[in-house]
N, C-alpha and C positions, 0 to 999 in steps of 0.2 A: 688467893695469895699470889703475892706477885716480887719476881726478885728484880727490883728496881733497876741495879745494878745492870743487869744483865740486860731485860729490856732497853735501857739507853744504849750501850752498846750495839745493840740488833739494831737499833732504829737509826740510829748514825752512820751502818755499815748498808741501808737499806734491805735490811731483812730481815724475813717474820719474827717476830716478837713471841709468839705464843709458848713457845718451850721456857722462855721465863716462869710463865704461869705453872709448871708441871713437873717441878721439883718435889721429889719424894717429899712427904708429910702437907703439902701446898693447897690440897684437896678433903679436907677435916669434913665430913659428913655423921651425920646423927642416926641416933638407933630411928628404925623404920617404923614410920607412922599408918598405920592402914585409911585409905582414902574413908571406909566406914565412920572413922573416928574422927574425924572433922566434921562440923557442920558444913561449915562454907569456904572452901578454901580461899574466896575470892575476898575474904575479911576476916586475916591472921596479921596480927603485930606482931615483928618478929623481930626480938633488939638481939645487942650482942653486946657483951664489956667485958673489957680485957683486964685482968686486975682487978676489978672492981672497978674499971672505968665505961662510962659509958660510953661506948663510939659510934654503935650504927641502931638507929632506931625507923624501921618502917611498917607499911601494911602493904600487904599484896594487892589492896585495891586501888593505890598509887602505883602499880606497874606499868608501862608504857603500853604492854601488849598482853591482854587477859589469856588466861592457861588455856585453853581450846583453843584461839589463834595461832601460841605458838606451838602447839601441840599438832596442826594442823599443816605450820608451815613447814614445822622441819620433818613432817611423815611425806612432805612433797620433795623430798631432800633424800633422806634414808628411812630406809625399816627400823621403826620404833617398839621393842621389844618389850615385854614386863621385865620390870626391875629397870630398863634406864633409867638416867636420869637429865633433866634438861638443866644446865645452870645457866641463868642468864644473867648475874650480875646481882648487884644489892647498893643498898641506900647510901647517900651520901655520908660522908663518916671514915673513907678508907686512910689510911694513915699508918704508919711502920707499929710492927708488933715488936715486941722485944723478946731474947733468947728467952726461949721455955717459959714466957709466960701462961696463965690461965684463962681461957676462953670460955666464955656462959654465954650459952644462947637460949632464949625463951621463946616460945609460940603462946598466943595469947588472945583466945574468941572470946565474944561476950558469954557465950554460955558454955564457955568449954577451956577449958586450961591446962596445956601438956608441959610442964620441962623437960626440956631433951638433957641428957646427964651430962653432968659439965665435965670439961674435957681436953686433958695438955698436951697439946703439940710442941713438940719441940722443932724448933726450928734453929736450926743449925748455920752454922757458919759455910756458906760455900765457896767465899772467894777463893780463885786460883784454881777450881775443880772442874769448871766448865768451858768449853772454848765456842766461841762466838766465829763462826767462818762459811763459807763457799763450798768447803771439802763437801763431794755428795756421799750418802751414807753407803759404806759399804759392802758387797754380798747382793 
């Protein structure tokens, strides 16, 4: 998730963008799948529909970079702990949610079929709550 908004302003003002992305509720994560319970991770279809609509539909074997590479790059980076987590993005599809709508996400192997419980984020109004600036944080 990402507060559009917000992002253009950082980026007009040249600077970082990513506190857009990390707005309470922005980070919707699924009940926990144990690595056992997948065949292959490397061939999961994983859509999303918002409403009942369809918006993102891929397979982890279209990823740019297979889960040992980047599991490998960013362990050359920080100490990778059980339970992180790595997010690196998802399929084309991304497009504005609307307030409190219903988000369904599926994982879908050929010999294996999990729904993750579908699940409402509310996503709230934030204009006017955030300030975009230079101030360095203080303390």
């Amino acid at each position: 998730m990402t507060a559009r908004d917000l992002q253009a302003k950082a980026k007009k003002a040249g600077l970082p963008w990513t506190h857009a992305k990390g707005l309470d509720t922005f980070t919707p994560i699924s009940d926990f799948i144990p690595k056992s319970a997948v065949p292959s991770p490397h061939d999961l279809n994983l859509w999303l529909k918002v409403d009942d609509e369809l918006r993102q539909n891929g397979n982890t074997g279209d990823m740019v970079h297979n889960i040992p590479f980047l599991i490998s790059y960013v362990s050359r980076i920080m100490t990778l702990e059980e339970g992180d987590l790595l997010i690196t993005g998802t399929p084309e599809g991304v497009g504005p949610v609307p307030t409190d709508s219903v988000r369904l996400v599926k994982l879908i192997a050929t010999v294996w079929q999990h729904q993750l419980t579908p699940f409402n984020v509310p996503i709230g109004n934030h204009c006017g709550h955030y300030r975009i600036d230079r101030h360095p944080i203080p303390g």
